[in-house]
C-alpha positions in Angstrom: -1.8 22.9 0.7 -2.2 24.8 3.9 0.6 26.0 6.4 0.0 25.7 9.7 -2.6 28.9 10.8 -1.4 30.8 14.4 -2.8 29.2 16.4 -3.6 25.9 15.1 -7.3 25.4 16.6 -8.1 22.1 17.7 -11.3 20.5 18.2 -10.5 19.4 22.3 -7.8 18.2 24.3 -6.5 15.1 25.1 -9.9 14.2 25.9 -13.8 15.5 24.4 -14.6 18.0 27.2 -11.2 19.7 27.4 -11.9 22.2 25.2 -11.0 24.9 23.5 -7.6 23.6 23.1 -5.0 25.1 20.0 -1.4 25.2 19.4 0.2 28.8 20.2 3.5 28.6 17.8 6.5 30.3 19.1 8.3 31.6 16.2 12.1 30.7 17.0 13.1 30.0 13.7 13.6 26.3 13.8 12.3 24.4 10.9 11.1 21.6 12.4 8.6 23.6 14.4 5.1 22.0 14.5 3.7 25.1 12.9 6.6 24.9 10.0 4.2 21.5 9.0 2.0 21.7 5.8 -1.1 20.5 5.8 -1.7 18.1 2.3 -4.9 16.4 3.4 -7.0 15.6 6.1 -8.7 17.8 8.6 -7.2 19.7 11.0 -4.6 17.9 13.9 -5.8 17.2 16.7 -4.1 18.4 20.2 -2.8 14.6 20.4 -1.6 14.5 16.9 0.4 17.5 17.8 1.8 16.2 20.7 2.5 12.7 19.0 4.5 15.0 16.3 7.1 16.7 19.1 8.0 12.9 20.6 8.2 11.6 16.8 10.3 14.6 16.2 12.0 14.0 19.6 13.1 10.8 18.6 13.4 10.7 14.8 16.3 13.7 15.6 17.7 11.8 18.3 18.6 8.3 15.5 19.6 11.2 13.1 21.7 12.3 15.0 23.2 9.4 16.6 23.5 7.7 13.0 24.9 10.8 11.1 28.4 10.3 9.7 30.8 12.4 10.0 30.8 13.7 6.3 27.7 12.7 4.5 23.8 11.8 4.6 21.6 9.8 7.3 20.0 6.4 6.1 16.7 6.6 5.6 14.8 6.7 9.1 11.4 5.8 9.2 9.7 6.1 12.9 6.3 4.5 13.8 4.2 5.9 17.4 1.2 5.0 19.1 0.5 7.5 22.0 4.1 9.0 21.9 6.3 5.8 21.8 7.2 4.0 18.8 5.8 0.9 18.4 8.1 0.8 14.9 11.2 2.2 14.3 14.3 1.5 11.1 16.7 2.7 9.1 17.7 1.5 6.1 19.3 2.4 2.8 16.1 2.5 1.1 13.0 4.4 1.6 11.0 1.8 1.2 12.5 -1.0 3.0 13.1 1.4 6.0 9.0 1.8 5.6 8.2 -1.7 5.9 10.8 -2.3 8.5 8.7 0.3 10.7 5.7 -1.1 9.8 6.8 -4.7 10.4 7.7 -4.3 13.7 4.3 -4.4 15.6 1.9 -4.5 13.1 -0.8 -4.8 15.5 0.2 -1.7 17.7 0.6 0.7 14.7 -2.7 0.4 13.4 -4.4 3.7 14.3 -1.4 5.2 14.7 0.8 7.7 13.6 3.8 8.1 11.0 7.2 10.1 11.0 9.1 9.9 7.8 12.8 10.9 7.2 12.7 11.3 3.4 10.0 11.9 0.2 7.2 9.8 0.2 6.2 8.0 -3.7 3.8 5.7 -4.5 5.0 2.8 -3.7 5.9 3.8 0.4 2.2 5.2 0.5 1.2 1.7 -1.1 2.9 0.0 2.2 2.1 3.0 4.5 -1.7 2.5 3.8 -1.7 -1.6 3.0 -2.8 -2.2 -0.3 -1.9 -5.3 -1.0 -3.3 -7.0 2.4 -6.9 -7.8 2.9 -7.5 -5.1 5.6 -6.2 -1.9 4.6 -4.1 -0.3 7.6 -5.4 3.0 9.4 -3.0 5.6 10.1 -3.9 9.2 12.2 -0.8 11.6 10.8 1.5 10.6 8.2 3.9 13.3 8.3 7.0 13.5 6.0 9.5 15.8 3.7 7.1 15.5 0.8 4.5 13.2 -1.0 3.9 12.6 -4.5 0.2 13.6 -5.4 -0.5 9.9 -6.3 1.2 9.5 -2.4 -1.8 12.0 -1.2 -4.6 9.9 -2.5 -3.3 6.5 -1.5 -3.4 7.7 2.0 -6.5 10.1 2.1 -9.4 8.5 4.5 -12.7 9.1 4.4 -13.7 12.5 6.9 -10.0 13.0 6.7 -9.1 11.0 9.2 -5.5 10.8 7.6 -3.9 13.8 8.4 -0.9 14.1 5.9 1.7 16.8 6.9 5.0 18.0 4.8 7.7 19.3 6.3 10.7 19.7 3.7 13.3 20.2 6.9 12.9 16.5 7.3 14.7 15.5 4.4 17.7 16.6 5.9 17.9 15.5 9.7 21.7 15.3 11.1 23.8 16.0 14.4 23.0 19.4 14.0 19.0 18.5 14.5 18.2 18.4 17.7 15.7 20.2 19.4 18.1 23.0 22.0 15.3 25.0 23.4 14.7 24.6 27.1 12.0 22.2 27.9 9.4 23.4 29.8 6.1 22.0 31.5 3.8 23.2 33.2 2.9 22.0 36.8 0.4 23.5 39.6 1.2 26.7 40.4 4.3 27.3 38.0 6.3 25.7 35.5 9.5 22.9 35.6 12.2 23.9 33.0 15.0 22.0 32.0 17.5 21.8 29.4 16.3 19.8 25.9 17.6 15.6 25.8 20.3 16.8 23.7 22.6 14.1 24.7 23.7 11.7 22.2 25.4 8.5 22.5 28.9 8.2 21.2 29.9 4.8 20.8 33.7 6.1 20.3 33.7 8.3 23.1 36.7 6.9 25.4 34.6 7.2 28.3 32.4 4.1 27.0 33.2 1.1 29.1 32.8 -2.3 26.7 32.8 -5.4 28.3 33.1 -8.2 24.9 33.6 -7.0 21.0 31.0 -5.4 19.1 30.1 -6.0 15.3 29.4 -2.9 13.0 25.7 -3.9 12.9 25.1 -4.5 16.5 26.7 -1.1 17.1 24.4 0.9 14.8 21.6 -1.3 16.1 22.6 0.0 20.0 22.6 3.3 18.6 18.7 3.0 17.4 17.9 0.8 20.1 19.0 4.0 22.4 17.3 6.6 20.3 14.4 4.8 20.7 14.7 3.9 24.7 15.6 7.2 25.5 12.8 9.1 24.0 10.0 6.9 25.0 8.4 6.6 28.8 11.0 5.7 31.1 11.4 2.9 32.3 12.0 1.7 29.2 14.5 -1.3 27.5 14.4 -1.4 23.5 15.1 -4.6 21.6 16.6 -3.9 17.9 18.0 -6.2 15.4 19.4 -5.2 11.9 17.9 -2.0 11.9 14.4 -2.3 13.0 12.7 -2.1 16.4 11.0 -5.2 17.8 10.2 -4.6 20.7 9.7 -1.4 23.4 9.3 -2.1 26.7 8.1 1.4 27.9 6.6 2.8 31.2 7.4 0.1 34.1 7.6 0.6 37.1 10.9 -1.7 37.6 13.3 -2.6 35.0 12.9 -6.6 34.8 9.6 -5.7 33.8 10.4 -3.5 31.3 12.7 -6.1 29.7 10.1 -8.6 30.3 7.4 -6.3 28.3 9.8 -5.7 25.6 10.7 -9.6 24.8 6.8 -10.7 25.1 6.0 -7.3 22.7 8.5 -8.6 20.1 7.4 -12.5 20.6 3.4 -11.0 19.9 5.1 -9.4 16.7 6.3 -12.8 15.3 10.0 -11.5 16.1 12.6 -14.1 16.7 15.2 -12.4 19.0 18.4 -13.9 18.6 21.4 -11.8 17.9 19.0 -8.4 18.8 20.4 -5.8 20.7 19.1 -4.5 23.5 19.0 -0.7 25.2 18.2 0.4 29.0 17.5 3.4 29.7 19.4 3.3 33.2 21.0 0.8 35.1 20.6 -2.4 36.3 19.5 -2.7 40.2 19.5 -6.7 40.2 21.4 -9.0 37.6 17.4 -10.2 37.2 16.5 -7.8 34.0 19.8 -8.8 32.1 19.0 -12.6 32.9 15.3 -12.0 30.9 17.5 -10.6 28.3 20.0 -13.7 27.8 17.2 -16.3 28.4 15.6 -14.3 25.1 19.0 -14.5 23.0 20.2 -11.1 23.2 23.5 -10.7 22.0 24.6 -6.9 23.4 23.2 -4.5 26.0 23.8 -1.2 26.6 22.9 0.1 30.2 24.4 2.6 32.6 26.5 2.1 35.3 26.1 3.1 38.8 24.1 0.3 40.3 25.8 -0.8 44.0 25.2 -5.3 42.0 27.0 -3.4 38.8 29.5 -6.4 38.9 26.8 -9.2 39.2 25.2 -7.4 36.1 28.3 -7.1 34.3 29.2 -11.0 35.4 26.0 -12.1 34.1 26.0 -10.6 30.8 29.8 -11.8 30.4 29.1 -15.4 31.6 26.4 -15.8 28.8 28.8 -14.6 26.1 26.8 -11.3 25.8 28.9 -8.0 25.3 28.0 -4.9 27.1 28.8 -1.2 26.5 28.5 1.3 29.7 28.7 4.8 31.0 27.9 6.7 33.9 24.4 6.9 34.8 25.1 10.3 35.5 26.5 10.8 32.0 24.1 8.7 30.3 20.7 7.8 31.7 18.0 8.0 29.2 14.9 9.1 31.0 12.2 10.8 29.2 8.8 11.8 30.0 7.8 11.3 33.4 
């Protein structure tokens, strides 16, 4: 086991001929630092490995934090990315179950991809994670996690360690207080932007929240995923959950009826059958035309901002089809991430 070295040297960039590239850790004292991650197996993490860890962590905080109880633990949250966004995301009560939940939910996009895990990895999640018992064994980049079994470590090891496995124990114990609160910065041409962190997180039972129709317990914690999810991938983005697992993100479009287009045809690919999902926008709704894709699907409760000039054509459509909608001010609210 090796801990992160300062600086973590990696072979290039995003691409071959950006090179040298490294990480230079900052050493704030936060435990879910990249450099706070053990190396188990593998070779060394790439420079987009590391930058697929900060959006897992980005969003694997975010549904800890928006699922965290009052007084006691976080289900088990098990977050699945392919260049940034999660192409599976669940929670569950089981370790396992939230595993193959992830997995599950686009089984053809998480292939070659990479693997955030909210609790202790055993046996039999490496078993899933690395697709034993199916005739093509699935490929992951990173697995990273709170802690493997050894038996875990050789179940995912790939040959030229292309499997990087990574520990990190601070995982094991996400909450409210989890979220990353260090400015953001990123650097442009001739300076750098900086901004506060995305340390807003939806309260369903804040006062403020406008609902339009009743809401069961499940769609709500569904909303609340759907929104950790949405609001930590690309923008524009709509999310489509249903008991606890992502099936489908509609990330990066350029106008929202896309993006809720995208999401339903992702989930359809993924064998999902969307009635009774949820479904999350990550701002509001210029045209009634983006809700209407998401009643035509079966979508049973949307949560979007308000602030659109048609808000009452959006609201009236969603109501008409016996949809419920939750609201608050884009101002307040609006999920965008990673422009």
């Amino acid at each position: 086991m090796s801990l992160v070295p300062e600086p973590w040297i990696c072979a290039y960039g995003e691409n071959a001929w950006q090179a040298p590239a490294r990480l230079v850790h900052a050493e704030t004292g936060d435990p879910l630092a990249i450099g706070r991650f053990s190396l188990l197996e593998g070779s060394a993490p790439s420079y987009n490995n590391l930058v697929e860890l900060d959006r897992q962590l980005q969003t694997i905080t975010h549904i800890a934090a928006a699922l965290a109880p009052a007084d006691g633990e976080v289900p088990a949250i098990a977050v699945g990315t392919k260049h940034g966004n999660a192409c599976g995301a669940a929670v569950a009560d089981s370790p396992l179950v939230a595993t193959q939940l992830m997995l599950t939910g686009d089984l053809r996009a998480i292939f070659g991809g990479c693997v955030m895990l909210g609790f202790a990895v055993d046996e039999a999640v490496a078993d899933a994670l690395a697709g034993h018992a199916s005739e093509t064994r699935r490929l992951l980049d990173v697995v990273a996690a709170a802690a493997f079994a050894e038996e875990a470590v050789e179940l995912l090891a790939r040959k030229q360690g292309k499997c990087r496995v990574l520990a990190n124990p601070a995982l094991a114990s996400l909450g409210r207080g989890s979220l990353d609160t260090e400015l953001r910065r990123r650097p442009v041409r001739g300076g750098v932007l900086e901004q506060p962190n995305y340390t807003f997180v939806l309260d369903l039972a804040d006062p403020a929240v406008q609902r339009f129709g009743t809401l069961t317990a499940t769609q709500e914690r569904d909303l609340l995923l759907a929104w950790a999810v949405g609001s930590t991938s690309n923008s524009n983005t709509t999310t489509l959950v249903r008991d606890g697992q992502l099936l489908g993100n509609g990330v990066g479009q350029q106008d929202r009826v896309g993006g809720c287009a995208l999401a339903v045809t992702r989930a359809r690919d993924a064998g999902h059958e969307l009635a009774g999902a949820v479904a999350y926008s990550d701002s509001f709704f210029p045209f009634p035309d983006g809700p209407q894709v998401l009643v035509d699907a079966g979508v049973s409760a949307v949560f979007c901002t308000s602030g659109s000039v048609r808000d009452e054509q959006v609201r009236q459509t969603l109501v008409d089809a016996g949809v419920a909608l939750v609201q608050l001010p884009d101002r307040d609210a609006r999920g965008f991430f990673g422009h």
